[in-house]
LORO-48493 format. One record per residue (C-alpha): residue number from 1; x, y, z. Coordinates in Angstrom, 3 decimals, padded with zeros to 6 digits. Last residue first. Layout:
! residues N
<r><roro>NUM</roro><east>X</east><north>Y</north><up>Z</up></r>
...
END
This chain:
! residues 66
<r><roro>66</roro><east>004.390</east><north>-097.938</north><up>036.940</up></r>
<r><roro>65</roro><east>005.336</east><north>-099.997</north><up>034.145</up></r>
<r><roro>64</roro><east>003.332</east><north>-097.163</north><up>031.740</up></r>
<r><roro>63</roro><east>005.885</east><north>-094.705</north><up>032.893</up></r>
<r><roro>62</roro><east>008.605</east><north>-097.299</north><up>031.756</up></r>
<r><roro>61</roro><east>006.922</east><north>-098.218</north><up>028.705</up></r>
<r><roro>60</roro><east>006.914</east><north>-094.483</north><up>027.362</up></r>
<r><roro>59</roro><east>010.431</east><north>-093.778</north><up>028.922</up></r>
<r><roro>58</roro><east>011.955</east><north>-096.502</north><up>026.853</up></r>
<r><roro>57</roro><east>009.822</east><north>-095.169</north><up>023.636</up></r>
<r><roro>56</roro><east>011.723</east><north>-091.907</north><up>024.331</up></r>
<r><roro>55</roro><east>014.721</east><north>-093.397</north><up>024.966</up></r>
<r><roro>54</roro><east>014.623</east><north>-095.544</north><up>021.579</up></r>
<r><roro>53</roro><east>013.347</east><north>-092.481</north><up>019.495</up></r>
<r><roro>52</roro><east>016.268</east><north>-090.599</north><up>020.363</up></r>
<r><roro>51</roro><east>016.130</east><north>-087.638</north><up>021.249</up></r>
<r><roro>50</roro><east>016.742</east><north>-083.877</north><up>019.203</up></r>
<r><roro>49</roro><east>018.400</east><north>-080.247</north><up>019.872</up></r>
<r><roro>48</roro><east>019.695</east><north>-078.349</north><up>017.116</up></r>
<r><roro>47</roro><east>020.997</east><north>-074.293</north><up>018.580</up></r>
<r><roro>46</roro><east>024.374</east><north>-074.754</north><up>018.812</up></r>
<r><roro>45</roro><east>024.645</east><north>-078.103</north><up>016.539</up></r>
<r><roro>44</roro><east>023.495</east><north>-081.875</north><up>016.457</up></r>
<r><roro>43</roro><east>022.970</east><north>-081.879</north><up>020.862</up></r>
<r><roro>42</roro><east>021.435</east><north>-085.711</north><up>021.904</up></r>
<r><roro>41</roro><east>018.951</east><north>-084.399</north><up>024.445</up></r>
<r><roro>40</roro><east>019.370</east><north>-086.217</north><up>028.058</up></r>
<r><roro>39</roro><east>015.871</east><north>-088.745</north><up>028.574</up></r>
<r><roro>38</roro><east>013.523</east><north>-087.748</north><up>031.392</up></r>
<r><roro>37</roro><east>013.547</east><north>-087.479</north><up>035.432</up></r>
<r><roro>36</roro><east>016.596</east><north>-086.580</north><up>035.123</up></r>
<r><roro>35</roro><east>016.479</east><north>-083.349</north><up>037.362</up></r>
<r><roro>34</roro><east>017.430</east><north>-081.270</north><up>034.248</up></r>
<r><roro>33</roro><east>015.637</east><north>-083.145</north><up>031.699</up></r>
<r><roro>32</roro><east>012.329</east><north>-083.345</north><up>033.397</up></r>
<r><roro>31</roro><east>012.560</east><north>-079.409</north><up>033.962</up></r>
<r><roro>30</roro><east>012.731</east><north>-078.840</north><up>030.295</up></r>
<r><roro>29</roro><east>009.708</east><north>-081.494</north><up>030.161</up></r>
<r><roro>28</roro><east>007.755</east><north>-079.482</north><up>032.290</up></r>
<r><roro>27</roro><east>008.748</east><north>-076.090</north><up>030.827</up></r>
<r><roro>26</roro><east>007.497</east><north>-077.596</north><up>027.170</up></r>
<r><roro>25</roro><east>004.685</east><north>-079.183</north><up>028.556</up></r>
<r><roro>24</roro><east>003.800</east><north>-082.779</north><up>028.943</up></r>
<r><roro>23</roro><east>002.012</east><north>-084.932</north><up>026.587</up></r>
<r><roro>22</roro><east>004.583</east><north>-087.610</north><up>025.841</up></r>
<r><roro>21</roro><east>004.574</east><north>-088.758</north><up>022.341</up></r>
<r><roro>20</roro><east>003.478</east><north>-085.466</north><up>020.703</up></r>
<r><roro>19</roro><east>005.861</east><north>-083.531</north><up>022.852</up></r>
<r><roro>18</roro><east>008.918</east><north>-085.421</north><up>022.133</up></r>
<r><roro>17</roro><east>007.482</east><north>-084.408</north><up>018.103</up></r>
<r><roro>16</roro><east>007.532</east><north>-080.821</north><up>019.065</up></r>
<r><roro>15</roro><east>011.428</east><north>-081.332</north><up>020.461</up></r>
<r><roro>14</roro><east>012.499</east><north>-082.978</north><up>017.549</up></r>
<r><roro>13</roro><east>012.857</east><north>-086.165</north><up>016.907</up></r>
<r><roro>12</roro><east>016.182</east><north>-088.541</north><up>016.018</up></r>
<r><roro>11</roro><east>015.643</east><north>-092.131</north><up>014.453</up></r>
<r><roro>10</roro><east>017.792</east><north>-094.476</north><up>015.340</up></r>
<r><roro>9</roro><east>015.538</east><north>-096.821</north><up>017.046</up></r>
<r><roro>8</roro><east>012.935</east><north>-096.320</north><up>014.644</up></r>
<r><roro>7</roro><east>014.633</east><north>-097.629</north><up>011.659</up></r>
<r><roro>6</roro><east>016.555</east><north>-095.649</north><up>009.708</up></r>
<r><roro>5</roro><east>016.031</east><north>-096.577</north><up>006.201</up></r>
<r><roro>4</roro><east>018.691</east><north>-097.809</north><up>003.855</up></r>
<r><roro>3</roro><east>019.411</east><north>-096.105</north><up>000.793</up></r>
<r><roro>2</roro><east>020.348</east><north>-098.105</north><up>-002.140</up></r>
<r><roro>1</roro><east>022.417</east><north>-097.326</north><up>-005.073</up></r>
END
């Protein structure tokens, strides 16, 4: 039996490794979130809270657009 990868797309990260990719600080990105200004969290369980890859990379290329 055969596992298949995730590829990055699907791939869920943390809040430490949203921080890696965009170097912003944890209040500032908090405060992204809320006005919308960065990606919604995907919620896994009361106290799990992770992004997709995809709208982080989105975000990346976006801020780089402008």
């Amino acid at each position: 039996m055969t596992t298949a990868s995730p590829t990055s797309s699907e791939t869920l990260l943390r809040l430490p490794g949203v921080l890696q990719r965009v170097p912003v600080s944890r209040a500032t990105w908090w405060a992204g979130v809320k006005t919308g200004r960065f990606p919604q969290p995907v919620k896994l369980g009361p106290r799990t809270t992770c992004w997709r890859s995809a709208d982080i990379d989105k975000l990346i290329s976006d801020l780089a657009a402008k």
